[in-house]
BAROMI-474757 format. One record per residue (C-alpha): x, y, z; residue number from 1. Coordinates in pm, whole numbers, always signed. Each point is the difference from the previous one (the first is absolute). Example, Ala and Ser with C-alpha at 12.3 -4.5 7.8 and 13.67 -1.06 7.14 Angstrom:
REM residues 2
torse u=+1230 | v=-450 | w=+780 | bapa=1
torse u=+137 | v=+344 | w=-66 | bapa=2
***
This chain:
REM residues 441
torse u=+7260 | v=+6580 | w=+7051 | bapa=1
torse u=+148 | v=+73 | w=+370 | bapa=2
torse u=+338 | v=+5 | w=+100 | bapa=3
torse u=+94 | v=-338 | w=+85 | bapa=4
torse u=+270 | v=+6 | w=+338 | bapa=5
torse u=+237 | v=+251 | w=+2 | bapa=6
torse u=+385 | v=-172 | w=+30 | bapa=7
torse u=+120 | v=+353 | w=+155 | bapa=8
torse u=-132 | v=+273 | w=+275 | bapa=9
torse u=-257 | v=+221 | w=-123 | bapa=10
torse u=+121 | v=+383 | w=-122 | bapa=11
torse u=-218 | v=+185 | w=+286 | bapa=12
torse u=-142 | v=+304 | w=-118 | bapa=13
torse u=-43 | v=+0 | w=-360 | bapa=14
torse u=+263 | v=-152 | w=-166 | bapa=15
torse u=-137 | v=-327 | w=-114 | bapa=16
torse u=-329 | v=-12 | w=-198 | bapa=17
torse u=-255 | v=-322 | w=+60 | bapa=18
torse u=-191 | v=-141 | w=-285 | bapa=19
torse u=-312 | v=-64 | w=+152 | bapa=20
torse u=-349 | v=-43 | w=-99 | bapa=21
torse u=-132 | v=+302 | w=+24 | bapa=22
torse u=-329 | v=+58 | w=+233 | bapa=23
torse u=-197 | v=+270 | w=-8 | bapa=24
torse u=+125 | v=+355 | w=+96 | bapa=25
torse u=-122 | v=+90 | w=+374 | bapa=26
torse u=-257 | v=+280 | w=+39 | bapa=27
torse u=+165 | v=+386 | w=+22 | bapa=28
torse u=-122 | v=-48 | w=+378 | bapa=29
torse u=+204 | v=-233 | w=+187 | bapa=30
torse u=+174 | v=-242 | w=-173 | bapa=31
torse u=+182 | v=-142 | w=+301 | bapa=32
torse u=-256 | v=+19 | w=+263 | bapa=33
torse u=+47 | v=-319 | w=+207 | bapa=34
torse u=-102 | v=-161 | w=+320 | bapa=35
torse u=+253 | v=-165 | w=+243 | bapa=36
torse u=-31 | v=-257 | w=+230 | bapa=37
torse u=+195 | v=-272 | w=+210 | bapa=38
torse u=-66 | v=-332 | w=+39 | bapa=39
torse u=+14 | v=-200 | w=+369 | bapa=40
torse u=+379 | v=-126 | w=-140 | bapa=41
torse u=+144 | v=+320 | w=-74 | bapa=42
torse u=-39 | v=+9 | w=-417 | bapa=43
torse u=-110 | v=+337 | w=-61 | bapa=44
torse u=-236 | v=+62 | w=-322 | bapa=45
torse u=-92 | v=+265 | w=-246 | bapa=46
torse u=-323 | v=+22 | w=-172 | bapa=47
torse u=-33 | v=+260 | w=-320 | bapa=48
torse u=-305 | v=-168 | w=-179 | bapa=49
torse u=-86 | v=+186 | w=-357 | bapa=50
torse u=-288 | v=-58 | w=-109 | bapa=51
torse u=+65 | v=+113 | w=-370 | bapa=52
torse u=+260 | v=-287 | w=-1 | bapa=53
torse u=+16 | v=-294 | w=-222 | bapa=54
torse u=+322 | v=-133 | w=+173 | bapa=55
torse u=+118 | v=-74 | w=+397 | bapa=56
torse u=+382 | v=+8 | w=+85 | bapa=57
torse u=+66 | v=-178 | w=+348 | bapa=58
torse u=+384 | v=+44 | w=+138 | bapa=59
torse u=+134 | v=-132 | w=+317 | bapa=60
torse u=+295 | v=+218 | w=+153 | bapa=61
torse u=+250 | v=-63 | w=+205 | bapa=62
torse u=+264 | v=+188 | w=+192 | bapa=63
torse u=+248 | v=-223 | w=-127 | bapa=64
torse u=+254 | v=+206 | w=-231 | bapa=65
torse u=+392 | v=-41 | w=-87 | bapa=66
torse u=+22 | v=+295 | w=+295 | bapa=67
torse u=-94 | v=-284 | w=+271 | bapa=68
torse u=+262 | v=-230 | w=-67 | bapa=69
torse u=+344 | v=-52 | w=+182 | bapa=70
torse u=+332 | v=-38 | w=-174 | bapa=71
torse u=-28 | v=-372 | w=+19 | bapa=72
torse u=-382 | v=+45 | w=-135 | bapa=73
torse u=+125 | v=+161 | w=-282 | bapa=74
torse u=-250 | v=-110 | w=-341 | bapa=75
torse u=-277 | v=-142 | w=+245 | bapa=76
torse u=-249 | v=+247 | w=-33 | bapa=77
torse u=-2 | v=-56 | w=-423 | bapa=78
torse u=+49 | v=-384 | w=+41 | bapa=79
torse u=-283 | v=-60 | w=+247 | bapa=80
torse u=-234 | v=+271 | w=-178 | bapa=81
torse u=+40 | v=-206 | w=-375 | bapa=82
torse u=-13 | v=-337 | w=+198 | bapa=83
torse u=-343 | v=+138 | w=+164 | bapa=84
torse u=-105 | v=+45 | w=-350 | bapa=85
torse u=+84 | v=-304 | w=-167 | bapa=86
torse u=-158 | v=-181 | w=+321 | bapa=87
torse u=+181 | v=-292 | w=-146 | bapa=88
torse u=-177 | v=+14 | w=-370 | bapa=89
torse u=+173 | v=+2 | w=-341 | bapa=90
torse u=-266 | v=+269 | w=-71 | bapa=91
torse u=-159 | v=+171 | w=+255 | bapa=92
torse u=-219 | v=+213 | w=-152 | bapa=93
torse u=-195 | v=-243 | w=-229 | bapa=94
torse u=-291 | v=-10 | w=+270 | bapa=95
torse u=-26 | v=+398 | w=-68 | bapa=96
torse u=+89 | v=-15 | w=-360 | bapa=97
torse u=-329 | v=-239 | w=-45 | bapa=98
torse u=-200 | v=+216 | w=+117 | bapa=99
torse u=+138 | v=+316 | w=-209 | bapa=100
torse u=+205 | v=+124 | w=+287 | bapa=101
torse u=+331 | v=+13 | w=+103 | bapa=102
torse u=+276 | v=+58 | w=+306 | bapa=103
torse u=+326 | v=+233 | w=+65 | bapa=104
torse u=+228 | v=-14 | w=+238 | bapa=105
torse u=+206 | v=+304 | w=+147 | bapa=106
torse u=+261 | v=+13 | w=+214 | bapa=107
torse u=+163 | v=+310 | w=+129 | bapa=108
torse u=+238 | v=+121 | w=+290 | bapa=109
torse u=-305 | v=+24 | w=+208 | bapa=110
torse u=-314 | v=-246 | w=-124 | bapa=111
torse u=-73 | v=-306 | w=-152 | bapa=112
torse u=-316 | v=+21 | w=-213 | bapa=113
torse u=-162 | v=-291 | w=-141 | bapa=114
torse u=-307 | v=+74 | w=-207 | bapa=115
torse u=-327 | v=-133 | w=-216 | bapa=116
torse u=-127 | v=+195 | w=-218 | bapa=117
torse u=-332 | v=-202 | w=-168 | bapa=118
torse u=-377 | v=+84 | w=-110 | bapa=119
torse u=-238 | v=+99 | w=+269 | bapa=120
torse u=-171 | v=-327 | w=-27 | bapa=121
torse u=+325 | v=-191 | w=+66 | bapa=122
torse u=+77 | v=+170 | w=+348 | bapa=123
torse u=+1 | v=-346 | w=+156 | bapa=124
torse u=+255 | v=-151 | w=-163 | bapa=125
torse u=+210 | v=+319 | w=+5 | bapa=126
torse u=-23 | v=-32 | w=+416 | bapa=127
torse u=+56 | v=-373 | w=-52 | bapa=128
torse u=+345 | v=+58 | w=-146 | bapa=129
torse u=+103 | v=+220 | w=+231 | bapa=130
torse u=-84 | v=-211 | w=+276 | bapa=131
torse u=+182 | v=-282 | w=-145 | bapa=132
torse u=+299 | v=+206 | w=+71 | bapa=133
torse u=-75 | v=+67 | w=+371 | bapa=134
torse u=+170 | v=-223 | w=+134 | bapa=135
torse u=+113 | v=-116 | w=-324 | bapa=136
torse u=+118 | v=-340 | w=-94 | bapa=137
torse u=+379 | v=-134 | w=+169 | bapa=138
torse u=+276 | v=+102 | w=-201 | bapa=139
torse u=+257 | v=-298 | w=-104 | bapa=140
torse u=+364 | v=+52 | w=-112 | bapa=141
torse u=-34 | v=-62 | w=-331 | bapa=142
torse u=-255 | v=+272 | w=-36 | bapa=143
torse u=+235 | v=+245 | w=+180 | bapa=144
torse u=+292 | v=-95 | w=-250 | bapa=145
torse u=-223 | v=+38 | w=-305 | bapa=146
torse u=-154 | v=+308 | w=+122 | bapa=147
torse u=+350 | v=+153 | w=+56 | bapa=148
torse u=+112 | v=-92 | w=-326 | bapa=149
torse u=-284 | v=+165 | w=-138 | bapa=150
torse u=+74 | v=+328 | w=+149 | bapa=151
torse u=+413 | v=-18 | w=-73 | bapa=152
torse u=-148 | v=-69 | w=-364 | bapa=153
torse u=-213 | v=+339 | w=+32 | bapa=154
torse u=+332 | v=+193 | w=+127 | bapa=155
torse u=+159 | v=-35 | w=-332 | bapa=156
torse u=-283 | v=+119 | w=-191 | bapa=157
torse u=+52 | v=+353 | w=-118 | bapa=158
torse u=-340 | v=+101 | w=-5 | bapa=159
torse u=-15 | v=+362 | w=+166 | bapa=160
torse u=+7 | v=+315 | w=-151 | bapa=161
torse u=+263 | v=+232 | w=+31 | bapa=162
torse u=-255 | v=+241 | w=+209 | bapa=163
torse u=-78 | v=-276 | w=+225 | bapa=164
torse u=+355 | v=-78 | w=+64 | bapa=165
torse u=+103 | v=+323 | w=+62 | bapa=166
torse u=-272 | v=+27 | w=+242 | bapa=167
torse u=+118 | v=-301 | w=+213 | bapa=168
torse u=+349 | v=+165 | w=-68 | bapa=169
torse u=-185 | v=+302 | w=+178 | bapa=170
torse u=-138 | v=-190 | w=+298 | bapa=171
torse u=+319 | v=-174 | w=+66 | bapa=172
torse u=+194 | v=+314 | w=-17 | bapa=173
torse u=-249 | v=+185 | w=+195 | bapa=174
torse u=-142 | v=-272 | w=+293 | bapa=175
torse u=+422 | v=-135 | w=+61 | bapa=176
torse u=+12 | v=-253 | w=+306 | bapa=177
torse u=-418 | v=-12 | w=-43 | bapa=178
torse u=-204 | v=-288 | w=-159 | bapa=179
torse u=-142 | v=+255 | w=-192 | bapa=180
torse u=+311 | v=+54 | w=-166 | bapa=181
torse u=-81 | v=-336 | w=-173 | bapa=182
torse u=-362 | v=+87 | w=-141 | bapa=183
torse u=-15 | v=-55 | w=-348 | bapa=184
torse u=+310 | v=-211 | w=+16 | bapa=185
torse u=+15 | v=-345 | w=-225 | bapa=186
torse u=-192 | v=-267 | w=+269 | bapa=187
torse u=+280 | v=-203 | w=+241 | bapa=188
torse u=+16 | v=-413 | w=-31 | bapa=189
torse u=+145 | v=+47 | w=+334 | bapa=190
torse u=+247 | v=-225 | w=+173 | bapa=191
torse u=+34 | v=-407 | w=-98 | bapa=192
torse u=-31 | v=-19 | w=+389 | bapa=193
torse u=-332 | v=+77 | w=+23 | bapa=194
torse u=-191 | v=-320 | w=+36 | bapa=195
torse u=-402 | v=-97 | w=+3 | bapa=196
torse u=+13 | v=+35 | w=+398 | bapa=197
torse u=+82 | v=+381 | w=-63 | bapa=198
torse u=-254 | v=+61 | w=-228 | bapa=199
torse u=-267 | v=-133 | w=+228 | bapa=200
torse u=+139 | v=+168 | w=+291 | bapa=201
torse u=-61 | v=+345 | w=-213 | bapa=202
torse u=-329 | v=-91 | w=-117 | bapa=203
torse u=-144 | v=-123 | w=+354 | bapa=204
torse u=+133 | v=+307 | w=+145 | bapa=205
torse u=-86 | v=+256 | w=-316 | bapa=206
torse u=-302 | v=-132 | w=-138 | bapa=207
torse u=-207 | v=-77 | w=+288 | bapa=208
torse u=-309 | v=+163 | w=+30 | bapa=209
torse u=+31 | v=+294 | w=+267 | bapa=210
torse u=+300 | v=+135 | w=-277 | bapa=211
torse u=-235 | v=-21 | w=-267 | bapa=212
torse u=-277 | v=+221 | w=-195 | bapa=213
torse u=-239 | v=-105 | w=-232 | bapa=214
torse u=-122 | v=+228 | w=-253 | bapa=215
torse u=-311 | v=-51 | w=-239 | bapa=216
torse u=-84 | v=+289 | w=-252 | bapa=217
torse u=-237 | v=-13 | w=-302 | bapa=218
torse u=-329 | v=-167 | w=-37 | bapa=219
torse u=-149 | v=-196 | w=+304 | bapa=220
torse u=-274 | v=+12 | w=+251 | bapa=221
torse u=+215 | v=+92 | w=+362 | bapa=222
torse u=-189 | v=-192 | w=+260 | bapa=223
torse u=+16 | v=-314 | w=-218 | bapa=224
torse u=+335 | v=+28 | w=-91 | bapa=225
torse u=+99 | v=+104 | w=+370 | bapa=226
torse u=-156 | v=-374 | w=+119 | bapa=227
torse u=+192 | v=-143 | w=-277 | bapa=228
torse u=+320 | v=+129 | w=+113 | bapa=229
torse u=-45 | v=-101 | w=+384 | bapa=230
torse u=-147 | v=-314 | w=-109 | bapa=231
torse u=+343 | v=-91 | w=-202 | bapa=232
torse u=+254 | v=+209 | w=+178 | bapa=233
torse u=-114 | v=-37 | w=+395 | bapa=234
torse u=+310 | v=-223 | w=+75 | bapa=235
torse u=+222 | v=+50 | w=+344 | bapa=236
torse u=+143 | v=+348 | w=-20 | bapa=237
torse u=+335 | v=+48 | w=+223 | bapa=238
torse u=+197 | v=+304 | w=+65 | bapa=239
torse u=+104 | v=+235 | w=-262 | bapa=240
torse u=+371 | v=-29 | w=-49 | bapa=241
torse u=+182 | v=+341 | w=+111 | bapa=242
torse u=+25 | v=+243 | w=-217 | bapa=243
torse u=+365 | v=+54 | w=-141 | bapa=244
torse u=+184 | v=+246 | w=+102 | bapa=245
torse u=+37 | v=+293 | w=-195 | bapa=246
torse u=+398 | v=+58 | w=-114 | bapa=247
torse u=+147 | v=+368 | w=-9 | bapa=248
torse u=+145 | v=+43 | w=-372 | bapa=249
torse u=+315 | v=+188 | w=-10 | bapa=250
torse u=+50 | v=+255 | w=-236 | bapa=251
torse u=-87 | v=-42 | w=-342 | bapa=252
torse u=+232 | v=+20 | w=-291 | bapa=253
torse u=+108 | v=-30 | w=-376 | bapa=254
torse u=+4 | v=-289 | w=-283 | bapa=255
torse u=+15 | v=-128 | w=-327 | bapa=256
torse u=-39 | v=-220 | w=-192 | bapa=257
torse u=+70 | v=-137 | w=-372 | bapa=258
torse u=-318 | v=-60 | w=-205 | bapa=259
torse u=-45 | v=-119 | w=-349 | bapa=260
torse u=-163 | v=+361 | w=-119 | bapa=261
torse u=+98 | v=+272 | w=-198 | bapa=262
torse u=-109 | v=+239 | w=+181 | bapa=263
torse u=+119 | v=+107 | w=+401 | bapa=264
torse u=-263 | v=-18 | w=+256 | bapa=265
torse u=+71 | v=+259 | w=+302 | bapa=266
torse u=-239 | v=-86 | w=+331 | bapa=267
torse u=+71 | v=+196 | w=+302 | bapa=268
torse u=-280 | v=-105 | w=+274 | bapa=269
torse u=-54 | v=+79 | w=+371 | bapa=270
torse u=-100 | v=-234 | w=+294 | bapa=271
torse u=-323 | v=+61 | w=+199 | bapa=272
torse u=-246 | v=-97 | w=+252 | bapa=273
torse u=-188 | v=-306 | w=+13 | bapa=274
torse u=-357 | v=-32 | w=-135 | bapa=275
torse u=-205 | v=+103 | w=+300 | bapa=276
torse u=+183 | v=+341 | w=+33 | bapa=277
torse u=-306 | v=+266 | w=-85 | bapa=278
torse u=+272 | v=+186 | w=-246 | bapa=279
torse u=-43 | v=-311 | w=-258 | bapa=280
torse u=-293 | v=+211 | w=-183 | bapa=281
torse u=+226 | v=+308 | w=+13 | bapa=282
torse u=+284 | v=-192 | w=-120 | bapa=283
torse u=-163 | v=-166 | w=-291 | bapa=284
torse u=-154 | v=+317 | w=-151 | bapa=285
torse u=+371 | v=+112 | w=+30 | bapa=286
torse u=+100 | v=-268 | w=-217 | bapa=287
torse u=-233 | v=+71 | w=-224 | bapa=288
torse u=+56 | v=+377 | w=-12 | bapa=289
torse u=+352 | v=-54 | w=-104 | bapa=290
torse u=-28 | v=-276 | w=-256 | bapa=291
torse u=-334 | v=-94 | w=-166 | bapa=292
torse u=-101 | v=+177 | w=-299 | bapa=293
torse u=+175 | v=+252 | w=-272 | bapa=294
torse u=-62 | v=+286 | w=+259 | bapa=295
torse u=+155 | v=-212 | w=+290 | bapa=296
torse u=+267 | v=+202 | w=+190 | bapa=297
torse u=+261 | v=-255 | w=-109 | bapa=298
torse u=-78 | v=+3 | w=-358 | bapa=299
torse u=-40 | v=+385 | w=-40 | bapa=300
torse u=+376 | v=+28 | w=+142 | bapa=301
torse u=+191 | v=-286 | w=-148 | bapa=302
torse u=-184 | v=-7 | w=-347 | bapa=303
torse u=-134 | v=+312 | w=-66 | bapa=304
torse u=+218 | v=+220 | w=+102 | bapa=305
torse u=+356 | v=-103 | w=+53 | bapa=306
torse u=-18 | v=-307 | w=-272 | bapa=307
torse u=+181 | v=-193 | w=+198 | bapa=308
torse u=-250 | v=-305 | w=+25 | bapa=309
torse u=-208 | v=-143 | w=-253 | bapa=310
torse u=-259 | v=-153 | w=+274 | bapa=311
torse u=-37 | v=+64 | w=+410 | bapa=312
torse u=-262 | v=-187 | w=+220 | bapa=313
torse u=-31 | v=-19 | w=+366 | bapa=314
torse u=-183 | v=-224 | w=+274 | bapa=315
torse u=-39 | v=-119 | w=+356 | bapa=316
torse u=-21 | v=-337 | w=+134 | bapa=317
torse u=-105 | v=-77 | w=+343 | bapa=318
torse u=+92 | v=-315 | w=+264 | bapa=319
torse u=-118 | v=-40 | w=+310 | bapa=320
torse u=+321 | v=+155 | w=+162 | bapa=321
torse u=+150 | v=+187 | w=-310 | bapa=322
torse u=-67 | v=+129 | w=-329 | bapa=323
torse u=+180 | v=+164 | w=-262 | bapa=324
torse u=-62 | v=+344 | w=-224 | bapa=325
torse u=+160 | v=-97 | w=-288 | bapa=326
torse u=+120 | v=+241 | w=-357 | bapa=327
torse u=+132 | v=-152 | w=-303 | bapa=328
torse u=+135 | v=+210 | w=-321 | bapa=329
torse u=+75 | v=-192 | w=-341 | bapa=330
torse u=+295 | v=+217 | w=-80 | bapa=331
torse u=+53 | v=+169 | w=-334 | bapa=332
torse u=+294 | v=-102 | w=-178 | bapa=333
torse u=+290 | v=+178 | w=+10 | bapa=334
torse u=-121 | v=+202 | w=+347 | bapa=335
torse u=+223 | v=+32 | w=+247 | bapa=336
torse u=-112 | v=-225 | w=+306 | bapa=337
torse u=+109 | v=+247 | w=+263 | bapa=338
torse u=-228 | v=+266 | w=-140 | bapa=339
torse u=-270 | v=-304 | w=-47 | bapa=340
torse u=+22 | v=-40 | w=+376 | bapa=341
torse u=+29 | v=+331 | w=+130 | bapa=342
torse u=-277 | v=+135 | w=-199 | bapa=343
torse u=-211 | v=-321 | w=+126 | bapa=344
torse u=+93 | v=+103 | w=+353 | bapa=345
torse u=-83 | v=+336 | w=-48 | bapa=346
torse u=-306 | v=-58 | w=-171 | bapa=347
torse u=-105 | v=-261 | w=+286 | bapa=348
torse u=+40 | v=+217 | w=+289 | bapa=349
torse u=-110 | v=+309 | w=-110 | bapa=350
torse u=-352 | v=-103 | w=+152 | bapa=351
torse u=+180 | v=+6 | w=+342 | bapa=352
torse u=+103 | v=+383 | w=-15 | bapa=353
torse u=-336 | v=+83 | w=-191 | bapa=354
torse u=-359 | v=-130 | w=+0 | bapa=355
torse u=-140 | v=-93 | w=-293 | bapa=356
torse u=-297 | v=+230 | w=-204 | bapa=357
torse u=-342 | v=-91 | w=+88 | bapa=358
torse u=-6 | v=-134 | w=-352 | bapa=359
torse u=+277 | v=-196 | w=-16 | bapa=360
torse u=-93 | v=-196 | w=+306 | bapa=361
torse u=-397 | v=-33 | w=-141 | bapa=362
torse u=+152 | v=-149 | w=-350 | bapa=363
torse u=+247 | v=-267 | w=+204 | bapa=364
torse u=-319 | v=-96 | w=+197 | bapa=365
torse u=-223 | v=-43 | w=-253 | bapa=366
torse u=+273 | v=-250 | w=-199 | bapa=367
torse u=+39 | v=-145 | w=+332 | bapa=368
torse u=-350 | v=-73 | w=+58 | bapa=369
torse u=-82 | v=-141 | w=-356 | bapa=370
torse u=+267 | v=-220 | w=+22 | bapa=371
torse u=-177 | v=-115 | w=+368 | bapa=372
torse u=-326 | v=-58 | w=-155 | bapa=373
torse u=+190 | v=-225 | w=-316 | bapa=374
torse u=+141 | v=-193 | w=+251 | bapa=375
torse u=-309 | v=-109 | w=+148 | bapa=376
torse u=-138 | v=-100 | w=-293 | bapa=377
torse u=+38 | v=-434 | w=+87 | bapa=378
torse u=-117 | v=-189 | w=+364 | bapa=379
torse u=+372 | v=-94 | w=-46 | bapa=380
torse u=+129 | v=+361 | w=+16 | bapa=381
torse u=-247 | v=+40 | w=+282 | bapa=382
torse u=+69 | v=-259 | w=+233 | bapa=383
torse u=+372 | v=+99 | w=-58 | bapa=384
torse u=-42 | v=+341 | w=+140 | bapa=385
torse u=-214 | v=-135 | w=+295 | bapa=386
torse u=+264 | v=-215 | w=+76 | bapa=387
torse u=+274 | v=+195 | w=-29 | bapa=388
torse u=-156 | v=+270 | w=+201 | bapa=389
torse u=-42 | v=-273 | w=+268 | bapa=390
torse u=+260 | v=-124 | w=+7 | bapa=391
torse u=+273 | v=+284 | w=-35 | bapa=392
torse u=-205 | v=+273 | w=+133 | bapa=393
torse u=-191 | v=-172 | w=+284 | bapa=394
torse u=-339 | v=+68 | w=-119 | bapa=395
torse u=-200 | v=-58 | w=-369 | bapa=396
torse u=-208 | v=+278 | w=+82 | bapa=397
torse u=+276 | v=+197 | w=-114 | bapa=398
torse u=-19 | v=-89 | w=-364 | bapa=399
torse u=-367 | v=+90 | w=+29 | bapa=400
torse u=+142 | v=+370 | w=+112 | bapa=401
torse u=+270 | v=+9 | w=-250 | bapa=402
torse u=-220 | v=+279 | w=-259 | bapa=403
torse u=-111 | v=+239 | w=+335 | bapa=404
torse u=+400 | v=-2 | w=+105 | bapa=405
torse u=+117 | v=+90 | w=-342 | bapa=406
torse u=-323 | v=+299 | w=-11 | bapa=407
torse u=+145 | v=+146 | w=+327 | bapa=408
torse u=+343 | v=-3 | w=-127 | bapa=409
torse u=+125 | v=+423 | w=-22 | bapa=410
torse u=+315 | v=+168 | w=-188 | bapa=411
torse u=+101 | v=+29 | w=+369 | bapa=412
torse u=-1 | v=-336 | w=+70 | bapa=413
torse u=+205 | v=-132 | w=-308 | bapa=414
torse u=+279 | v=+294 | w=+110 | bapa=415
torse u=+18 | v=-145 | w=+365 | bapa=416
torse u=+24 | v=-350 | w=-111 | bapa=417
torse u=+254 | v=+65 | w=-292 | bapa=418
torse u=+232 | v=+166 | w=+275 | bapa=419
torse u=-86 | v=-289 | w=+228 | bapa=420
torse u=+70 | v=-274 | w=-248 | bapa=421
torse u=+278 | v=+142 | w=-229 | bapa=422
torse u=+285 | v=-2 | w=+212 | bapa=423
torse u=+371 | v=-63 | w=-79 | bapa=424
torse u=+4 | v=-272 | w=+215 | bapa=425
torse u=-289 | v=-202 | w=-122 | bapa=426
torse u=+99 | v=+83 | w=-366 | bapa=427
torse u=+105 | v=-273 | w=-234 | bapa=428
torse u=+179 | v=+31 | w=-348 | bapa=429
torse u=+10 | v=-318 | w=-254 | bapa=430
torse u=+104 | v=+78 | w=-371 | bapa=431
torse u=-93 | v=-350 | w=-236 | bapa=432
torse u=+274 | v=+60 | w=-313 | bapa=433
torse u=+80 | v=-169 | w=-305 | bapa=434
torse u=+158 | v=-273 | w=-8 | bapa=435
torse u=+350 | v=-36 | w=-243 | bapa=436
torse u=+343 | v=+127 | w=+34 | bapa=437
torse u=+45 | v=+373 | w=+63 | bapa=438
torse u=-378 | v=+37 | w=+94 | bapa=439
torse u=-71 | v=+291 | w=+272 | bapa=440
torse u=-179 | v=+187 | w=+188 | bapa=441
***
């Protein structure tokens, strides 16, 4: 069964795992090969047929994330996006579920994604739901209430891990005074003040066609899905809205927080450039240098040798104007958490003052890769990294070039980018402790 819509902003990079229908695994060639054109209005599209596919996933994006709202927008960009989905239906995705498919719905500080992911065979309705939601039907204020309520209901719902919430901890205490600082945050009702006239304002402005890409990845025949998609999508395009502004974050700093664990969670994380910089392939092998695997930098330091951790892991997550290189160490009990972090420090920037062996770097990129290919395994996972490379990096192609960048990364390069990226200023600390009297770092 597919994820039905998601009530809160999707975990970008890999921190929240899709049950999906799974489609057969792309060729070693070019999984992500696609062809992009624009239509007369504006609407951008991605083709990436496969034609060892069983399954097609068609998305529509939208530059339309929490990042593009005002102060008195606040909680439009989630309240339009589930409204869009809904369309006005107690459930939207029966037409999909009937015929063995199903939809998601992301929202982040950048996008809104909505998505159909159905058999080959049922491409048409997959494009027919979609289009249902461009424009989609009027909003009324009763819908707004209940949809509102629905999301307050969500808020109190202690559903996250303590790793993911100590991530958002991280993001917040790394992006401060950025809508970044919000990403993995529990989703915003927003304001009783927003009425139905604000949520069509945001979606005639957001969701019109020149601000939107289409993506289609799996099992289809291009030139007759391309005239399906101008035949049902060729509305009146408009302008693109402006893009926002980009806001400078000051510096980063240190949190906690109380969780209902035994064990203390240390993550120290740095901020860094947005997803089109060329250093993202440098800076995700660096990731995985330090923290994937028993012979990870992280885990030979904090486990193996000093005892001072009974787990370490590492990762980077890009946006389109940010990302984050983040550590994490489960803490062994009874270790002192200054040592915990100053050995995690030390162990993270050693990389800056020395380049890795040959063979060190080799092992991180082969992990890195097979974890690539797995994740390309569904249409769904592939139309999500078309999109995302669309939409946050500016082009698809790059997702196509993701496995070259990562063979041309050196030791060099994962030195320079270390000292580039792990500075004191961009460095933020969040501890997630115990919760009960007398509980500490």
């Amino acid at each position: 069964m597919l994820t039905r819509m998601s009530p809160s902003p999707r975990w970008f990079p890999a921190a929240l795992a899709l049950a999906l229908a799974l489609s057969s695994i792309p060729a070693r060639g070019a999984p992500l090969e696609a062809t992009r054109v624009t239509l007369a209005n504006g609407m951008k599209v991605v083709l990436a047929p496969d034609s060892l596919s069983n399954t097609v996933d068609a998305a529509l994006w939208f530059a339309a994330g929490t990042r593009h709202e005002t102060p008195a927008q606040a909680g439009v960009a989630l309240l339009a996006a589930r409204l869009t989905f809904r369309n006005g239906a107690a459930d939207p995705q029966a037409p999909l579920e009937d015929e063995g498919g199903g939809g998601l719905l992301s929202v982040t500080p950048d996008y809104t994604c909505v998505s159909a992911t159905v058999p080959s065979e049922a491409l048409g309705q997959a494009l027919q739901f979609l289009g249902a939601r461009m424009p989609a039907k009027p909003v009324t204020a009763a819908q707004l209430a209940a949809e509102r309520s629905a999301v307050r209901a969500e808020r109190t719902r202690s559903e996250r891990t303590p790793v993911a919430r100590g991530l958002a901890r991280l993001w917040n205490a790394a992006w401060p005074g950025h809508p970044y600082a919000q990403t993995g945050a529990p989703p915003s009702a927003g304001s009783d003040a927003l009425k139905p006239a604000d949520v069509e304002a945001w979606r005639k402005a957001r969701y019109a066609p020149a601000n939107a890409v289409l993506t289609l990845a799996g099992g289809f025949d291009p030139e007759q899905a391309l005239a399906a998609i101008k035949t049902r999508f060729a509305g009146a395009g408009g302008a693109a809205p402006a893009r926002a502004a980009a806001k400078a974050p000051v510096a980063a700093k240190r949190a906690s927080e109380r969780i209902d664990s035994p064990a203390r969670l240390c993550f120290v994380g740095w901020r860094g450039p947005g997803s089109a910089d060329p250093d993202g392939p440098a800076l995700e092998l660096l990731a995985s240098w330090l923290g994937d695997g028993a012979e990870a930098k992280l885990t030979t330091s904090l486990v193996r040798d000093w005892n001072l951790a009974v787990a370490a892991q590492a990762g980077y997550a890009a946006q389109q104007d940010g990302s984050l290189l983040w550590t994490l160490a489960v803490v062994q009990p009874g270790a002192d958490s200054a040592a915990v972090e100053r050995t995690l420090l030390d162990a993270a920037k050693t990389v800056s003052e020395r380049a890795p062996e040959a063979h060190e770097l080799e092992r991180a990129r082969r992990r890195l890769e097979s974890a690539v290919w797995f994740g390309l395994q569904t249409s769904r996972q592939r139309g999500q990294a078309l999109g995302e490379a669309e939409l946050l990096a500016g082009n698809a192609t790059v997702a196509s070039r993701r496995l070259a960048a990562l063979d041309k990364v050196t030791p060099a390069d994962l030195q320079r980018v270390a000292a580039r990226v792990m500075t004191d200023a961009g460095r933020a600390t969040v501890w997630m402790l115990p919760a009960g009297a007398g509980a500490s770092r």
